[in-house]
C-alpha positions as CSV (number, residue, x, y, z in Angstrom):
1,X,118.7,104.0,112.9
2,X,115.1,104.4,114.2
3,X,114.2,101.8,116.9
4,X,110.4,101.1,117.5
5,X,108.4,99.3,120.3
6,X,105.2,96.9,120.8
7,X,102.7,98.8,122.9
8,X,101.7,95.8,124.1
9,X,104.6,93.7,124.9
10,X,106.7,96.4,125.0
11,X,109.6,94.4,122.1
12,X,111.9,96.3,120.6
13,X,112.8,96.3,117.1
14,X,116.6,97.3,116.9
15,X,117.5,97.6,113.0
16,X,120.8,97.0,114.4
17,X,119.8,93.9,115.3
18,X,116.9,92.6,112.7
19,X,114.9,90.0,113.0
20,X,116.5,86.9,112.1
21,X,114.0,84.4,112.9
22,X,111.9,85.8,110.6
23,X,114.7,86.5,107.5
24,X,115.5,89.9,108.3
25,X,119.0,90.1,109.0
26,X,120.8,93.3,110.6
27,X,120.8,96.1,109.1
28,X,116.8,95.5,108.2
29,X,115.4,99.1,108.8
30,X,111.5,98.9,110.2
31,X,110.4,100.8,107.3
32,X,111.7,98.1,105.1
33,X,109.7,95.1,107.0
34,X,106.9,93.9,105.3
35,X,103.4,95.2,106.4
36,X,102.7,91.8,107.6
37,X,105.2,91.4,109.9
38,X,104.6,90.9,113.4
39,X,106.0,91.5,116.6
40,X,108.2,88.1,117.4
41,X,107.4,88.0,120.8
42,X,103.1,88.5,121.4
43,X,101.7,89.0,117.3
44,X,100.9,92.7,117.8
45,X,100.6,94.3,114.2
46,X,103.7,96.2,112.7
47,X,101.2,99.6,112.1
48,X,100.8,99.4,115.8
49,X,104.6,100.1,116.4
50,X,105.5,103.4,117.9
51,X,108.9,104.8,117.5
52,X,110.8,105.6,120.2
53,X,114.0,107.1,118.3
54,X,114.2,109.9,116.0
C-alpha cells in the first residue's frame, strides 16, 4: 500500500496502520481519507501529502 508524508512535520501515513484517532482503522488507504483530514501530528492539509511509495 502507498505510504505518504507531511512536508512539514514529516508524519507518515502508513495505510497499514490508519488513523485510529480519527476513525480510520487499518487498512484505511490515503486515497480513501476524506479531503478534510489532517495530518494528526501539526494540521498540515491532506492535498499537501507527498507519496513516498509507489
Amino acid at each position: 500500500m502507498k505510504r505518504y508524508k507531511c512536508p512539514t512535520c514529516n508524519y507518515i501515513y502508513d495505510p497499514e496502520t490508519g488513523d485510529p484517532d480519527a476513525g480510520f482503522p487499518p487498512g484505511t488507504a490515503f486515497e480513501d481519507l476524506p479531503d478534510d483530514w489532517v495530518c494528526p501530528d501539526c494540521g498540515e492539509a491532506k492535498s499537501e501529502f507527498e507519496l513516498i511509495d509507489e
